[in-house]
C-alpha positions as CSV (number, residue, x, y, z in Angstrom):
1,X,-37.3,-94.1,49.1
2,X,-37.5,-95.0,45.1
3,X,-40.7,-95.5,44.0
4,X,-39.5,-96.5,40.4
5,X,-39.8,-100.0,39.4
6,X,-36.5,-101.9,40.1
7,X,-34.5,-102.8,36.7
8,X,-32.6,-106.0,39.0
9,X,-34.4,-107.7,41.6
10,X,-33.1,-110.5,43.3
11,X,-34.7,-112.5,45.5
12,X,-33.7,-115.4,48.0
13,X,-30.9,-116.6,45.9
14,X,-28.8,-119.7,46.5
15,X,-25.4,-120.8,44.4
16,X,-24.5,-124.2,45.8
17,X,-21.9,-126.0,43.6
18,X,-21.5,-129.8,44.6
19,X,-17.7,-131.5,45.1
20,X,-18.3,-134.9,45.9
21,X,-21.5,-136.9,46.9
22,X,-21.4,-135.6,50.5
23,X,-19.8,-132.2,49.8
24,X,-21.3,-128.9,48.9
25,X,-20.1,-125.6,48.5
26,X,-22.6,-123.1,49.5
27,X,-21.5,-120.2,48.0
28,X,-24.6,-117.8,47.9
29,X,-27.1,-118.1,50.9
30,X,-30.6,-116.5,50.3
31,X,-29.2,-113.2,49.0
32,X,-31.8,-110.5,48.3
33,X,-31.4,-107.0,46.6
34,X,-32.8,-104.9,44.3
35,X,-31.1,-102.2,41.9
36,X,-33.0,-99.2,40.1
37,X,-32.8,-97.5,36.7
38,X,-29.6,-95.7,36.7
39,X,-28.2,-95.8,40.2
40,X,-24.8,-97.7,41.2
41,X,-25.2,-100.7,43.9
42,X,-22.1,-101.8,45.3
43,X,-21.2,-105.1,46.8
44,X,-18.1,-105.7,49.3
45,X,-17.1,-108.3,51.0
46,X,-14.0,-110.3,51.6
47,X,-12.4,-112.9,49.0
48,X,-14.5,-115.8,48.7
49,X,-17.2,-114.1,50.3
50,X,-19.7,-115.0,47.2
51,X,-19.7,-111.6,45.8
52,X,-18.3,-112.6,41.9
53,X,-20.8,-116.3,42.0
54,X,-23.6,-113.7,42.8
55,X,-22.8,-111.2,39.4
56,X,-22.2,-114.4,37.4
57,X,-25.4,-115.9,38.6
58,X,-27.1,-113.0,37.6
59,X,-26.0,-113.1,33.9
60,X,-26.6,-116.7,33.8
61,X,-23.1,-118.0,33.9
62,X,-24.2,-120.0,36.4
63,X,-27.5,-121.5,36.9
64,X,-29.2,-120.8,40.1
65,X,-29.7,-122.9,42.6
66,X,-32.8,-122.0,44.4
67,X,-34.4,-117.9,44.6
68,X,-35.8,-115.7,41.7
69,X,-33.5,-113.5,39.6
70,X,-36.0,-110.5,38.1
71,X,-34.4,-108.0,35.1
72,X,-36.3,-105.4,33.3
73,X,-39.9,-107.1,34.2
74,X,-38.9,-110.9,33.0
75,X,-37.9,-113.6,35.2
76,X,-34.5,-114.7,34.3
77,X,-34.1,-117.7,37.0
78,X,-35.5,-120.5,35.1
79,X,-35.0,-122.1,31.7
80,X,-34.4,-119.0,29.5
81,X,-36.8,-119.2,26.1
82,X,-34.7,-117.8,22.9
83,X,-36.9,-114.1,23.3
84,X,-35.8,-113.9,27.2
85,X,-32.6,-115.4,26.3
86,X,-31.7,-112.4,23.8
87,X,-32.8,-109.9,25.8
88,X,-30.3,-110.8,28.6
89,X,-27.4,-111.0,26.6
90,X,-27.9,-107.5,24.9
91,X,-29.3,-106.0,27.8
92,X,-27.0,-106.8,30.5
93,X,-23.1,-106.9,30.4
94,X,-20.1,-108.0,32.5
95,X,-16.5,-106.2,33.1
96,X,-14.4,-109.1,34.5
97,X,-11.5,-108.9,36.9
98,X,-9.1,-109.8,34.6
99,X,-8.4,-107.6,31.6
100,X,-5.9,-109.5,29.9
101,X,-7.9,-113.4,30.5
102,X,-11.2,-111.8,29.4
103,X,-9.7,-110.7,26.0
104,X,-9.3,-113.5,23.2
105,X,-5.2,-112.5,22.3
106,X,-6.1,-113.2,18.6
107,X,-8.2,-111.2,18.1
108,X,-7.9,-107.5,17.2
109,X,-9.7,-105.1,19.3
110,X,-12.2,-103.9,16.8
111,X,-13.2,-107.8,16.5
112,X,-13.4,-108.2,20.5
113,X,-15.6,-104.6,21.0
114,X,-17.6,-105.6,18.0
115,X,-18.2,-109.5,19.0
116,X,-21.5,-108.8,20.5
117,X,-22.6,-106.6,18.0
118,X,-21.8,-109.6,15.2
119,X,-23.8,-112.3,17.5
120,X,-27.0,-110.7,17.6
121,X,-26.8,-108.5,14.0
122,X,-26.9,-105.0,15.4
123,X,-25.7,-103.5,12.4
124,X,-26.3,-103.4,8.7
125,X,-22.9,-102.6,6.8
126,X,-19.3,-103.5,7.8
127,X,-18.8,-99.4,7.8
128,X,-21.7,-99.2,10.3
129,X,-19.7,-101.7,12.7
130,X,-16.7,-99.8,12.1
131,X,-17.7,-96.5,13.3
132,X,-19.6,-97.9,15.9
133,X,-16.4,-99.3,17.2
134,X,-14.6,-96.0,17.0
135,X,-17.3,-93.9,18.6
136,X,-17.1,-96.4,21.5
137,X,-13.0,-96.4,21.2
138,X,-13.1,-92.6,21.4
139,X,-16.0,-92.7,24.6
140,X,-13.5,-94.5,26.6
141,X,-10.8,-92.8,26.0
142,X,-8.5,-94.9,23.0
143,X,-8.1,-93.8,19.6
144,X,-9.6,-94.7,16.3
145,X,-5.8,-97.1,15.5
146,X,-5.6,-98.5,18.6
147,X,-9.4,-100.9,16.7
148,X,-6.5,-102.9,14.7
149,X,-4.0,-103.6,17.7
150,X,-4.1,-107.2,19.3
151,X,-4.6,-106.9,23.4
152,X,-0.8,-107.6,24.2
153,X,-0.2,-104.6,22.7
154,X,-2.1,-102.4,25.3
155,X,-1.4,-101.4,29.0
156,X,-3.4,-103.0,31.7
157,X,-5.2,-99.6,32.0
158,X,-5.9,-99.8,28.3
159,X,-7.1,-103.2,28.3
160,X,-9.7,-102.8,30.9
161,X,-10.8,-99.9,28.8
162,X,-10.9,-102.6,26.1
163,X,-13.3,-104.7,28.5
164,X,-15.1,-101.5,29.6
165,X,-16.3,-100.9,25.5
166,X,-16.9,-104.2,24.5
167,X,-19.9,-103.9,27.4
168,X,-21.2,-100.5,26.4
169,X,-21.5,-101.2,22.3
170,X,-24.7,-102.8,23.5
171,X,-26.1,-100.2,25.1
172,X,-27.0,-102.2,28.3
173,X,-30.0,-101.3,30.7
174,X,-27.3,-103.4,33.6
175,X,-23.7,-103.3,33.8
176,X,-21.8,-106.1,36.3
177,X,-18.6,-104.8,37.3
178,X,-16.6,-107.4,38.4
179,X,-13.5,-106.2,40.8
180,X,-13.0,-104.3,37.2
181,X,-10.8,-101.6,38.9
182,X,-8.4,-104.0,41.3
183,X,-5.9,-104.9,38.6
184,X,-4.8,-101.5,38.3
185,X,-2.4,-98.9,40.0
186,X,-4.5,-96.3,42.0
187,X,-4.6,-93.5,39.5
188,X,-5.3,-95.3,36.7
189,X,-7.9,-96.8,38.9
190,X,-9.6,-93.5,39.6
191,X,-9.3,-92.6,35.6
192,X,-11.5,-96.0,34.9
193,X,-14.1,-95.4,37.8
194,X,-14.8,-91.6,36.6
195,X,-15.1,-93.0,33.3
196,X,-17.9,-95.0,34.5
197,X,-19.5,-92.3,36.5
198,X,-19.3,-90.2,32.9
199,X,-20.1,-92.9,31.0
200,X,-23.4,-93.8,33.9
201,X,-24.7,-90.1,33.1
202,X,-24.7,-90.3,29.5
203,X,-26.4,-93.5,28.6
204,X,-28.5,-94.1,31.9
205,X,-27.0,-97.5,32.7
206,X,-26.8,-99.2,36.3
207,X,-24.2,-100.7,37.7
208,X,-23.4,-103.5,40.1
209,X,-19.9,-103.0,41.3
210,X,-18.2,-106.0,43.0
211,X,-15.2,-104.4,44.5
212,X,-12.9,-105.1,47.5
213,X,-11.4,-101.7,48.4
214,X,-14.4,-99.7,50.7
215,X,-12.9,-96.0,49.7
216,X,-14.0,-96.5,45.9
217,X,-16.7,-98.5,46.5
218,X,-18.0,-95.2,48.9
219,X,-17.2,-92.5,46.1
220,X,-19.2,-94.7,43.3
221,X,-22.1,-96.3,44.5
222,X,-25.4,-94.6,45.6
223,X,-26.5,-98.0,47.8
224,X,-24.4,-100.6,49.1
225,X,-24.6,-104.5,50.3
226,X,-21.7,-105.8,52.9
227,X,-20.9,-109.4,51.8
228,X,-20.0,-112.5,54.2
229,X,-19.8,-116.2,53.9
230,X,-22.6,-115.4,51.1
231,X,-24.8,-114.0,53.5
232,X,-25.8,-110.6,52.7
233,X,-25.4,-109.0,56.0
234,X,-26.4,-105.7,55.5
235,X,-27.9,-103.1,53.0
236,X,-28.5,-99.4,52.8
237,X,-27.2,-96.1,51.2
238,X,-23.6,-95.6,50.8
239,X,-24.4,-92.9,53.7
240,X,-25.7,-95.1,56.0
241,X,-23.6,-97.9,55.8
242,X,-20.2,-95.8,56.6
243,X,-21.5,-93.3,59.3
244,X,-24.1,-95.6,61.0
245,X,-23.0,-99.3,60.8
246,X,-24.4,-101.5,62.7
247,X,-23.3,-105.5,61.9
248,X,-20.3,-105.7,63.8
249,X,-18.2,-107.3,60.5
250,X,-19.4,-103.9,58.5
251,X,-18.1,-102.2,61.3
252,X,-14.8,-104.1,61.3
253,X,-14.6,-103.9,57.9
254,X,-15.3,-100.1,57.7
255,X,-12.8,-100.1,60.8
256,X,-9.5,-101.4,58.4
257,X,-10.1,-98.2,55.8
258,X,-6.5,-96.7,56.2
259,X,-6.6,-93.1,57.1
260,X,-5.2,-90.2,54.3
261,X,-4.5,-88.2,57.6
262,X,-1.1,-89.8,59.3
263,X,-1.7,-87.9,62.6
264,X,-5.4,-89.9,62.8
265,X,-4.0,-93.0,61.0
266,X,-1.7,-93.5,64.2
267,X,-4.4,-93.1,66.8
268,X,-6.5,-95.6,64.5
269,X,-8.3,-99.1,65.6
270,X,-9.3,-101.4,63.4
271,X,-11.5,-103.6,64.9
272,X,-11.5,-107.6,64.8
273,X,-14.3,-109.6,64.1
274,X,-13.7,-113.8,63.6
275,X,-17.3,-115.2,62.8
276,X,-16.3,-118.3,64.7
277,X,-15.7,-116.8,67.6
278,X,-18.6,-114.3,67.2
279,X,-21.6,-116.5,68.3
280,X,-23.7,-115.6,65.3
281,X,-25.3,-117.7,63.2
282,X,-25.9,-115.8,59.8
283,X,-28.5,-118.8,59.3
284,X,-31.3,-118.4,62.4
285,X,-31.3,-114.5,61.1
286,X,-34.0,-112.7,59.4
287,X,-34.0,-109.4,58.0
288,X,-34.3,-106.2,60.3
289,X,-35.3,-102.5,58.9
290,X,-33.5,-100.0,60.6
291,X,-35.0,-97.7,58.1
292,X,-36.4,-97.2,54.4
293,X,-33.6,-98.6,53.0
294,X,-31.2,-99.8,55.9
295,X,-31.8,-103.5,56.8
296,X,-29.7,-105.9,58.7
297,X,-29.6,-110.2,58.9
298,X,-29.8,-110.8,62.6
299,X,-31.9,-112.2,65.0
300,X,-34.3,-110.0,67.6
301,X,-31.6,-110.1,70.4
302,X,-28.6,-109.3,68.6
303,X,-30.4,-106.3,66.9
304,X,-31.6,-105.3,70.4
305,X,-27.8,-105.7,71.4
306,X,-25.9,-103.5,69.1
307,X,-28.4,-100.8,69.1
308,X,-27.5,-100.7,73.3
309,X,-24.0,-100.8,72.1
310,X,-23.9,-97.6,69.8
């Protein structure tokens, strides 16, 4: 159990986002969470499961509907004052998915790591901001010429390195990693996430990492939330969740992991789980403790169920 104060806490939130008069998308359902000082929290779910509306909410792309969104000891859910407001933007950063869309293509890299630095005058000569830049370049693994290349010039690998530095030249207490590694072929996608983990070590920073594939999401994080229909179904340590599931959709999703050993990867199940045809209702749940820090959205009876079950 941590007894440190959370840096993140995130309480009840809702993202609803209106279509027409009588139609609402509710993407995030009363979503709850918290994330320490220096630890990694992962977040899976399936596509359109609300996992990248939940990071966006939390940096204040999108306004919340309903809940309370706690970082570093201020309440960041409301109206954000100019003191709060500064605070967030050089406190907390986002990687996006996409590492070409998220890069302006006119602008040279040095301008796009250094863009935050400019906004909120973290420097006090041009030759400061330069070597700032290529201490960052050189952390991440690009050298000190690739600063005046435009982002078409640079591998996909490269870019999201690009995306990865233009987060850490503030020095963030919380890093959002949005599906930041899916882009990429599988090595270069290990290369990025040790980076992070090196990267995690040397500055302190916490990570959420939004991410769809269960095997990466296993070796990075320290806790982990499974995502559905933008309930948050369960939460616990990375341990936890993949040798004791007990939500039947963790367990089908934990179920689909392809198996490195072809001899078991014959003999393996992977277990379905439709939501329709379930007879759950994520909605009439409340939230379980299995233990510390293992909790599960269902009602009494189901709990009582699956526990007979396994």
């Amino acid at each position: 159990m941590n007894h440190q104060e959370p840096l993140l806490k995130v309480e009840d939130l809702h993202q609803h986002f209106p279509v027409t008069r009588k139609f609402t998308v509710k993407a995030v359902n009363g979503v709850s969470f918290e994330i320490y000082p220096g630890e990694t929290y992962g977040l899976v779910g399936e596509s359109g499961s609300g996992k990248t509306t939940i990071g966006r909410s939390i940096i204040r792309l999108y306004n919340p509907t309903a809940g309370k969104i706690t970082f570093d000891g201020s309440d960041i859910s409301g109206k954000l004052n100019a003191e709060i407001n500064r605070k967030l933007r050089t406190q907390m950063q986002m990687i996006f998915q996409d590492p070409m869309a998220c890069l302006n293509p006119r602008k040279k890299v040095v301008d796009i790591i250094a863009q935050g630095l400019d906004v909120h005058h973290m420097y006090a000569s041009k030759a400061e901001r330069d070597e700032k830049v290529a201490k960052i370049l050189e952390k991440v693994g690009l050298a000190p010429e690739h600063a005046t290349r435009y982002p078409h010039q640079f591998s996909g690998g490269q870019r999201q390195r690009v995306g990865i530095a233009r987060a850490l030249i503030m020095n963030p207490k919380l890093i959002i990693a949005d599906e930041c590694i899916s882009a990429l072929d599988v090595s270069i996608q290990a290369q990025v996430v040790n980076l992070m983990k090196d990267l995690q070590e040397e500055t302190g920073c916490a990570y959420l990492f939004i991410a769809h594939d269960l095997s990466m999401v296993k070796y990075i994080s320290d806790r982990i939330g499974v995502l559905h229909q933008g309930y948050l179904l369960e939460t616990g340590t990375t341990e936890e969740i993949f040798s004791n599931p007990i939500h039947p959709y963790t367990k089908g999703l934990l179920s689909a992991i392809p198996h490195p050993n072809p001899i078991l990867e014959k003999s393996r199940v992977a277990l379905s789980y439709d939501y329709k045809t379930s007879g759950l209702d994520y909605s009439k749940g409340t939230y379980h403790k299995v233990s510390d820090s293992h909790a599960i959205l269902c009602t009494d009876e189901e709990l009582a169920g699956w526990r007979q079950e396994s």
